[in-house]
N, C-alpha and C positions, 0 to 999 in steps of 0.2 A: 273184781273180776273184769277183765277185759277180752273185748271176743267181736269177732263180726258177724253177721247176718250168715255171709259164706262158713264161717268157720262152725257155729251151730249146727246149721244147716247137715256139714260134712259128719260133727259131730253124732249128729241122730240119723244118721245113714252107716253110719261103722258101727252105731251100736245095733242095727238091723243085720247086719251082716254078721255081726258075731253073734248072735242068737239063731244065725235061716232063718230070719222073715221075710217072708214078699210079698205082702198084702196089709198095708198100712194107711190107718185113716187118721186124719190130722181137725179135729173136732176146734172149731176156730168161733172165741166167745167176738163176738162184735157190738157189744154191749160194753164192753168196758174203757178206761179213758186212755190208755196204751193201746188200741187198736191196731194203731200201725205199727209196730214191735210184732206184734204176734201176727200180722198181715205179711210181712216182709220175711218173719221166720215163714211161716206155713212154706210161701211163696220160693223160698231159698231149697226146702229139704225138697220141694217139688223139685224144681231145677236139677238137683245134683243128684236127684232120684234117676230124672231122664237121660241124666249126661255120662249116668254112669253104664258104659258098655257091658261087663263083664257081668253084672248079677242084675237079673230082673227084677224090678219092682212094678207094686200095683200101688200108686198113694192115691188117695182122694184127700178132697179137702171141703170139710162138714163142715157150714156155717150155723150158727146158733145164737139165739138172743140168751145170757146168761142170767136176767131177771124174771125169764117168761118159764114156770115150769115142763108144759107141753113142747114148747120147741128144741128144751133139752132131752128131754122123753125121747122125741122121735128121732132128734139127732145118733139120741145113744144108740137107738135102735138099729136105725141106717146103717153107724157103725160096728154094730155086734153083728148083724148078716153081713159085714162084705169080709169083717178084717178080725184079725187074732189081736194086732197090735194097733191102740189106740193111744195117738197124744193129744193128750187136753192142754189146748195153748189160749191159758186163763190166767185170771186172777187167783189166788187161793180162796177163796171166799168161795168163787162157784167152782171151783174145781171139786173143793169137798162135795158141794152141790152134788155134782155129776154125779160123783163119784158111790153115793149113797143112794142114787134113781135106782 
């Protein structure tokens, strides 16, 4: 699979728009050893969030230690009062994590 930052990015903003989402939080592990992959996505869907005129978005971007139960606790929570659509930009390992808080 080949792809860029940009083009991901572009990617999970078309798939917002083809479901009307406008309110997305982007739940970002910074614990893991790819950091800057999922730093650089987060940072991409923001961009192309803002850049895009025609359809409003709301993104945030939720940081969280993905070894520390609590900090994903609360991340999730953050995330379940602002937004319908959340991406966990993880390893597999603490995605399942999350995914079962």
């Amino acid at each position: 699979m080949v792809g860029t930052y940009k083009s991901f990015g572009q990617a999970a903003l078309k798939l917002t728009q083809n479901f009307d989402w406008h309110h997305v939080s982007l739940l970002l592990d910074h614990s893991v050893v790819s950091t800057d992959f999922y730093r650089l996505l987060a940072n991409e869907i923001l961009a192309a969030s803002l850049s895009s005129s025609s359809w409003p978005y709301s993104v945030a971007i939720l940081n969280f230690d993905g070894s520390d139960e609590a900090t994903i606790s609360g991340s999730l929570q953050s995330a379940q009062a602002r937004s319908r659509v959340i991406f966990i930009l993880s390893d597999t390992k603490t995605a399942l994590r999350v995914l079962v808080s």
